[in-house]
C-alpha positions as CSV (number, residue, x, y, z in Angstrom):
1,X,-15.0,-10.7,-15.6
2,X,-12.9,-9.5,-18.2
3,X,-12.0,-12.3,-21.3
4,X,-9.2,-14.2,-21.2
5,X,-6.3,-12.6,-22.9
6,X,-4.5,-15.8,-25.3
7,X,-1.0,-15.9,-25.1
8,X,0.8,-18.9,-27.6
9,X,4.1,-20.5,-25.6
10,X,6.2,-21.7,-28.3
11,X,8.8,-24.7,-28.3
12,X,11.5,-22.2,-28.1
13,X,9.7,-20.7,-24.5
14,X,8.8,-17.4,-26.6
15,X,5.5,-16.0,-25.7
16,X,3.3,-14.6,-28.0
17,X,0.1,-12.6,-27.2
18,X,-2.5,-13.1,-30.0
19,X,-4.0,-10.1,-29.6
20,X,-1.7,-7.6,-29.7
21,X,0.3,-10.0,-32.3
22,X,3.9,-9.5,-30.2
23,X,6.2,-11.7,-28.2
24,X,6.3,-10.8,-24.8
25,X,8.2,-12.2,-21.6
26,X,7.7,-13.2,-18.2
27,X,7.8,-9.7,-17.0
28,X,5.1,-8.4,-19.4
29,X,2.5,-11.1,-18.4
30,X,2.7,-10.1,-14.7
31,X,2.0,-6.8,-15.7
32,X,-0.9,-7.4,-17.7
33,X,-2.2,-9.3,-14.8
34,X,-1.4,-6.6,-12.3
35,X,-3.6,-4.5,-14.5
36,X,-6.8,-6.6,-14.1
37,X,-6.0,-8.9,-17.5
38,X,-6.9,-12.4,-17.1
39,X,-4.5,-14.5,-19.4
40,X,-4.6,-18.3,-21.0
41,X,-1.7,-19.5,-21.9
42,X,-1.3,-22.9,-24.2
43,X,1.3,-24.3,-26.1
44,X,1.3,-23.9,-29.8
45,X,1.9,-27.6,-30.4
46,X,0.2,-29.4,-28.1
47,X,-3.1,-27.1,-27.5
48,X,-2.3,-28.0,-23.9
49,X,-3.4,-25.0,-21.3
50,X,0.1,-24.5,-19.9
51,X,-1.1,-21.6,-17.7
52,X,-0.5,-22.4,-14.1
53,X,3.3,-23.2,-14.9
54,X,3.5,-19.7,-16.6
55,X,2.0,-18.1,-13.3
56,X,4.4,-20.4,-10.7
57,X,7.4,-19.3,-12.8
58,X,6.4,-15.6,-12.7
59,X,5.6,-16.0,-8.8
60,X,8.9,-18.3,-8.2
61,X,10.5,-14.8,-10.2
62,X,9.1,-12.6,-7.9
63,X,9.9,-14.1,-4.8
64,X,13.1,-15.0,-6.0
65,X,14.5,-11.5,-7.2
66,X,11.3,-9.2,-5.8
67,X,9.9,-8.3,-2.9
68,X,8.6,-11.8,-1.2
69,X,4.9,-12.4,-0.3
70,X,5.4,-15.7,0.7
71,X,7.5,-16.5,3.8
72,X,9.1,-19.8,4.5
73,X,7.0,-20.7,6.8
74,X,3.8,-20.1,4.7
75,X,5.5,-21.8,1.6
76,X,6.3,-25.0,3.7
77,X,2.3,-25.3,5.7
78,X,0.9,-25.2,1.6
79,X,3.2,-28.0,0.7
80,X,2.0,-29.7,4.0
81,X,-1.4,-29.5,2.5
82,X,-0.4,-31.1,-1.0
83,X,-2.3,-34.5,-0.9
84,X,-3.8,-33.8,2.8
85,X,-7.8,-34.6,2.6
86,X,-8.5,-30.8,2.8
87,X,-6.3,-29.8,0.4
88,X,-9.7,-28.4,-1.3
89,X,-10.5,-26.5,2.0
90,X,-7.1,-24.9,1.6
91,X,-7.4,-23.7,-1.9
92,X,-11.1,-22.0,-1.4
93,X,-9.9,-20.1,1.7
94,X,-6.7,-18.8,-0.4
95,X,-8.8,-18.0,-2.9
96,X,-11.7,-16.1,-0.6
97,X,-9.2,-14.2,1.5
98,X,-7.3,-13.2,-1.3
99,X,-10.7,-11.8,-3.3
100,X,-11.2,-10.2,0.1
101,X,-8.4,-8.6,0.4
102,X,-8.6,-7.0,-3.5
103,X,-12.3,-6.0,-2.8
104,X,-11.1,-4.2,0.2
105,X,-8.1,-2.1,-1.8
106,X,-11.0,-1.2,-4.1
107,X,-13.1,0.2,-1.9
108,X,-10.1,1.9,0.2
109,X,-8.9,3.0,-3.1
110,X,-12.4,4.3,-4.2
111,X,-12.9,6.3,-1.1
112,X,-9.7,7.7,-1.2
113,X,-10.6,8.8,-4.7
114,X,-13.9,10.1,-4.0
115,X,-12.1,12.2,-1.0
116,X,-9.5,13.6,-3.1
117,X,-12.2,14.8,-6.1
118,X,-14.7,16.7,-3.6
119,X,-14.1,20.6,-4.3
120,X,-13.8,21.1,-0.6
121,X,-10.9,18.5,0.0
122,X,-8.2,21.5,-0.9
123,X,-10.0,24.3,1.2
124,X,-10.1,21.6,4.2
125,X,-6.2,20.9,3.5
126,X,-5.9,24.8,3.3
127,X,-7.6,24.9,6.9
128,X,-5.9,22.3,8.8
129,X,-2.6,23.7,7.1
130,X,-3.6,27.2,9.1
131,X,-4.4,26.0,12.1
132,X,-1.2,24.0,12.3
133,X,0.6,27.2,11.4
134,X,-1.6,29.6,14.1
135,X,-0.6,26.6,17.1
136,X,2.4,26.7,16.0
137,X,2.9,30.8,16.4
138,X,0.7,30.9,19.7
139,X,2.9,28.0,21.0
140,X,6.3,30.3,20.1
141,X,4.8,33.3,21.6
142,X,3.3,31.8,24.5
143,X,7.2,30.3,25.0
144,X,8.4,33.6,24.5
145,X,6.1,35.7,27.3
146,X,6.8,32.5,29.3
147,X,10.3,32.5,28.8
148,X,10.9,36.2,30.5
149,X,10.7,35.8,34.5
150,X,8.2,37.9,35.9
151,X,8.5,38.2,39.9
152,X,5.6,37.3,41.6
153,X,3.8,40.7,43.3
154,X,4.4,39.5,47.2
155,X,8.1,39.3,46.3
156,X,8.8,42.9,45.3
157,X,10.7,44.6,48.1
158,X,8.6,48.1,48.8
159,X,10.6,51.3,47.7
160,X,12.5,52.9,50.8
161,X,10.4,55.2,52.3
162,X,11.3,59.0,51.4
163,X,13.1,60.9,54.9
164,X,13.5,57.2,57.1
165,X,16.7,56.6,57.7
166,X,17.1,52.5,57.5
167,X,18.9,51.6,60.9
């Protein structure tokens, strides 16, 4: 697992990331730990690791004004479990789905990957793009022969005789 990235939270709520030596927001932490960074963040004062209010504020941010992961009713059953006996229970299975779920994306993400790298994934796109196109032009032509009536054989009338009179 990738080192913890430091980040110094300073009496005036600035946030500085040691290693790059910049202050960054809110905003830039969630990106870094979109990107796979695993940050530490402690207040310059205190040496207190302040870390899990910097990552409920950036959550609260992005249900607040982002797309929600959290509904109500999902928000409410984990503040049920707050001082229940198997509160414990409650984290490890958060945090076990939730590593599920990211090992899945990275295999899905992997195979589609590996898919879109193989030489032959633009000839096969090439072929399934002409066959739709030959179904589609046999499906207009065989509307168009269809589309002409064509009398079946037993109901054409037989040509008059030559010299009968018809009476």
């Amino acid at each position: 697992m990738a080192e913890e990235r430091l980040i110094r939270k300073y009496a005036n709520r600035r946030l500085y990331d040691a290693r790059d030596s910049r202050h960054v927001t809110a905003d830039d932490l969630r990106k870094l730990i979109a990107g796979g960074e695993r940050i530490k963040v402690v207040d310059d004062k205190t040496g207190h690791d302040v870390t899990r209010s910097i990552l409920l504020q950036i959550i609260a941010s992005q249900e607040q004004f982002g797309t929600p992961v959290l509904s109500t009713q999902l928000l409410e059953a984990i503040i049920r479990f707050y001082g229940n006996p198997i509160q414990s229970m409650l984290t490890s299975y958060l945090e076990q789905s939730i590593g599920g779920l990211l090992q899945q994306q990275k295999v899905m993400q992997a195979e589609m990957a590996k898919a879109l790298e193989t030489p032959m994934a633009p000839i096969a796109e090439l072929a399934r793009q002409n066959m739709e196109m030959w179904s589609k032009m046999q499906a207009s032509m065989l509307s168009a022969f269809g589309s002409q009536p064509h009398p079946p054989a037993s109901d054409k009338e037989p040509a008059p005789e030559r010299g009968k009179r018809r009476g």
